[in-house]
C-alpha positions in Angstrom: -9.3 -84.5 39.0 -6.0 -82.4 39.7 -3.9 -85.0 39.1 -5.9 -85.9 35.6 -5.6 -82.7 34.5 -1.8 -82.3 35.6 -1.0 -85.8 33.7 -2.6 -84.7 30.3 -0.6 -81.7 30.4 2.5 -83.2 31.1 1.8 -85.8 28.1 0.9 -82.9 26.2 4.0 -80.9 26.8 6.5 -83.6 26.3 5.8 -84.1 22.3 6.3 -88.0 22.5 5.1 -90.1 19.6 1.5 -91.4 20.1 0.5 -89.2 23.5 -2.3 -87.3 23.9 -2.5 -83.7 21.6 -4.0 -80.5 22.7 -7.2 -80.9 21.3 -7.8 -84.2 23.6 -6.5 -82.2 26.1 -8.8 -79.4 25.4 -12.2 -81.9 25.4 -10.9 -83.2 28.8 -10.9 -79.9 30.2 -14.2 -78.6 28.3 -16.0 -81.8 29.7 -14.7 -81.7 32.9 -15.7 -78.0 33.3 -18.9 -79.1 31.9 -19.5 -81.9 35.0 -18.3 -79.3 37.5 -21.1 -76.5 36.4 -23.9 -79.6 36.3 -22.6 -80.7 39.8 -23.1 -77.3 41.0 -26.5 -76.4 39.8 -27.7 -79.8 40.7 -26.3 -78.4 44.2 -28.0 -75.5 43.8 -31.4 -77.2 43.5 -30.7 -79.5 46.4 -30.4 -77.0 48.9 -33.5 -74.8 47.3 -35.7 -77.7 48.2 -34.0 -78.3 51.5 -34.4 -74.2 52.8 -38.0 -74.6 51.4 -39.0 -77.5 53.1 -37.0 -76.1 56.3 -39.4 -73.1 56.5 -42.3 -75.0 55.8 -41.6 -76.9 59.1 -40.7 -74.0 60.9 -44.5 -72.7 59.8 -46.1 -75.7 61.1 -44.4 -75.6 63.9 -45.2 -72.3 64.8 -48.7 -72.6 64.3 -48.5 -75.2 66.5 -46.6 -73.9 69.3 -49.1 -70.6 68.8 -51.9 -73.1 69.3 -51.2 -74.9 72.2 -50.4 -71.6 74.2 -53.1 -69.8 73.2 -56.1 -72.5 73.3 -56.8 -71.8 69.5 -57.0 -74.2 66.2 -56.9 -73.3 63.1 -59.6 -74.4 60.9 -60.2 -75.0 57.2 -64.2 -73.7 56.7 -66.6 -74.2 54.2 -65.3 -71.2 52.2 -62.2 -72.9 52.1 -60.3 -70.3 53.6 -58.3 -71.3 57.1 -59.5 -69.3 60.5 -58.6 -69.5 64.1 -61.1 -69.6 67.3 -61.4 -71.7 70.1 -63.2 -74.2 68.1 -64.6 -74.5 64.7 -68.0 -73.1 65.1 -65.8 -69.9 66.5 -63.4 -69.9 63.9 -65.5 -70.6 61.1 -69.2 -68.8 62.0 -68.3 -65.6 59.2 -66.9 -68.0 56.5 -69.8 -70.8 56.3 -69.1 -72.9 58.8 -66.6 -75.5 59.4 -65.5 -77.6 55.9 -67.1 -81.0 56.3 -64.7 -84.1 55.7 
C-alpha cells in the first residue's frame, strides 16, 4: 500500500503529460482510508465475538470444575430457573421440581 501511495505521488509531482492528477490521487487515498477503517472495525467485531465466547467457556468450565469438587449439579427445574443440590429432587424441591425433558 506504501509503495501505491508513494508511486501516485511521484506521478503526481512530476507534471508529465497523461499521468495521474491530484484528484485521482485524492480518490486513491480517500478509498484506501476508507478499506483501512472497514478492516478495522470488521477487526473490532472479530475479537468481540472471540472474548465473548472465551468467557462463556471459562463459565462452563467453572461450573464444571465447581461441580465435580463439590458433588453438586446444576439443574434446570420446572420453574425454569437453574439450581444446585446433590441431585435434582435437592436442587429443584422449592422451584417445582426438576424440568422434564
Amino acid at each position: 500500500m506504501r509503495k501505491f501511495i508513494t508511486g501516485c505521488l511521484m506521478l503526481a509531482l512530476s507534471g508529465a503529460p497523461g499521468t495521474v492528477t491530484s484528484a485521482q490521487v485524492t480518490d486513491a487515498l480517500k478509498k484506501a482510508g476508507h478499506a483501512t477503517k472497514e478492516a478495522g472495525e470488521q477487526l473490532g467485531e472479530a475479537t468481540k465475538d472471540v472474548g465473548k465466547a472465551t468467557v462463556d467457556t471459562t463459565k462452563k468450565g467453572a461450573e464444571k470444575t465447581k461441580a465435580a469438587v463439590t458433588g453438586e449439579t446444576k439443574m434446570r427445574c420446572a420453574d425454569g430457573t437453574k439450581q444446585m443440590g446433590k441431585t435434582a429432587a435437592e436442587a429443584c424441591e422449592h422451584h417445582g421440581g426438576a424440568r422434564k425433558k
